[in-house]
Each structure stands twice: as C-alpha cells, then as structure tokens.
C-alpha positions in Angstrom: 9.6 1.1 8.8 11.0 3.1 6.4 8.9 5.2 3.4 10.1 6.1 0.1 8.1 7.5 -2.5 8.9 8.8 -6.5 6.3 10.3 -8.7 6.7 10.1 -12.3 4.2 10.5 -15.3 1.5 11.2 -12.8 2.1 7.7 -11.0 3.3 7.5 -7.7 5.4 4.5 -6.4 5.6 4.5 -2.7 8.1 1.9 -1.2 7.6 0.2 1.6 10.5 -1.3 3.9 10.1 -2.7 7.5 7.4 -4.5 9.3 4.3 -3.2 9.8 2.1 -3.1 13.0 -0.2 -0.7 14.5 2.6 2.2 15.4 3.9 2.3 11.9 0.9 1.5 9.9 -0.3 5.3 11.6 2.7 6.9 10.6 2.9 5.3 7.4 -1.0 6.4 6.7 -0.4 9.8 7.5 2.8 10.4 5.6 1.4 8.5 2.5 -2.1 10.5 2.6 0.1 14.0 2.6 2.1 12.5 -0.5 -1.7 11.8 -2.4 -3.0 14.7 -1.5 0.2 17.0 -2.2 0.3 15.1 -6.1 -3.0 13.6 -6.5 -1.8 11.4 -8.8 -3.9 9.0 -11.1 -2.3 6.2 -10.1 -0.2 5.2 -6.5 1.6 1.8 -6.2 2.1 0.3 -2.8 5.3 -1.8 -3.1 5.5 -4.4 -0.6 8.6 -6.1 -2.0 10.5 -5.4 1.3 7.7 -5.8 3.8 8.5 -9.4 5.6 5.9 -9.1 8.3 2.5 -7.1 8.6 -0.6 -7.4 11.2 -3.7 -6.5 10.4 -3.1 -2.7 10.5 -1.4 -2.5 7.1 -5.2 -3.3 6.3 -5.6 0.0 7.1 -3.3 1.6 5.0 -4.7 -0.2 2.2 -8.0 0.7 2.8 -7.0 4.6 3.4 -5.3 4.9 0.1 -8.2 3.1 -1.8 -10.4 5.9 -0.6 -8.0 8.7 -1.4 -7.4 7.6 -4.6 -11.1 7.0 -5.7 -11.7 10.6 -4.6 -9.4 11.7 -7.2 -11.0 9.4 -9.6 -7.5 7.1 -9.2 -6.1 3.9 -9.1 -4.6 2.0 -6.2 -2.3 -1.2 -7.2 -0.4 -3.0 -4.9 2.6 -4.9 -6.4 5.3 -7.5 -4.9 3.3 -8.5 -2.0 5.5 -11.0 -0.3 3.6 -14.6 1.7 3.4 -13.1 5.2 1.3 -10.7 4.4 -0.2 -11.8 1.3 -2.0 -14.2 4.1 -3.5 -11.0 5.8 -4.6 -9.4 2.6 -6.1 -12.2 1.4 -8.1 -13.0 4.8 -9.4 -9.7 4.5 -10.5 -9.8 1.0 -8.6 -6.8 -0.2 -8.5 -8.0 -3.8 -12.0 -7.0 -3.9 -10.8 -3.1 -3.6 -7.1 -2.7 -4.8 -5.3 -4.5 -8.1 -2.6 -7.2 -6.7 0.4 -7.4 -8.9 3.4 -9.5 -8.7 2.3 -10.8 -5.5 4.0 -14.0 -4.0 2.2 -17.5 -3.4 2.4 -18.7 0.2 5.3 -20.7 1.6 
C-alpha cells in the first residue's frame, strides 16, 4: 500500500493506494495517526479512489481516525469508496460514524 497525504486550509487529504489487509492496515494506522496528531486538522479525508480490495482491517483504520479526529473536535469523511470495499464498510455499519462521499454502488 502506498500513503500519500496533503494538508491544506486545515484539511487533510490522505490518499490511499493498494490493497488493504491486516499488515498494511497497521502501518497505514500508525503513519496516518502521526500525520493527525502532527496537524490536528479540523477535517481528514480518507480517499479510497485507488483502493480495489480491503478486509475487514481497513475497519480499523476507519474507526482509529474517527476517534482521533473527535478528540480534536474534527471531522472524518471518507470519499470515492470503490464496490469491494464499499461491501465491508457497509456490513460493518461505518456510515453510522464517518460521512461517505462519492462512494461507488456495488457491481
């Protein structure tokens, strides 16, 4: 997987390319809770735009940065969700915690 992040006007983009399964989702989770904590921004986007394949784990990271960001009174939104793991985020429910945007409908 492969992390990119930008931060501008306070808001923090943070790209995500790759699959994601339980190794990557840690390293993922640590290098994006260093980024919140380092710019406590109001707002962090997790773009999933280039994210074909996730397992339950990217749960995790969702779940993480929720919590971050609510302890800096912040906004998590998570934008261009594509099927595959629309399916997981769904099964779990996560659009009871984080804003969905631009997400795809299931093949």
């Amino acid at each position: 997987m492969y992390i990119r992040s930008y931060l501008q006007n306070n808001r923090m983009t943070v790209a995500l390319t790759g699959e994601i399964d339980h190794h990557e989702a840690q390293r993922a989770m640590k290098i994006i809770a260093d980024k919140i904590d380092a710019y406590a921004p109001q707002r962090c986007t997790l773009d999933f735009r280039d994210v074909a394949f996730m397992d339950s784990s990217g749960i995790a990271i969702v779940i993480m940065c929720v919590r971050r960001m609510r302890e800096l009174g912040g906004k998590l939104i998570l934008c261009n969700v594509q099927p595959q793991p629309m399916r997981v985020f769904d099964a779990a429910g996560i659009q009871q915690i984080a804003e969905i945007q631009g997400g795809a409908q299931y093949e």
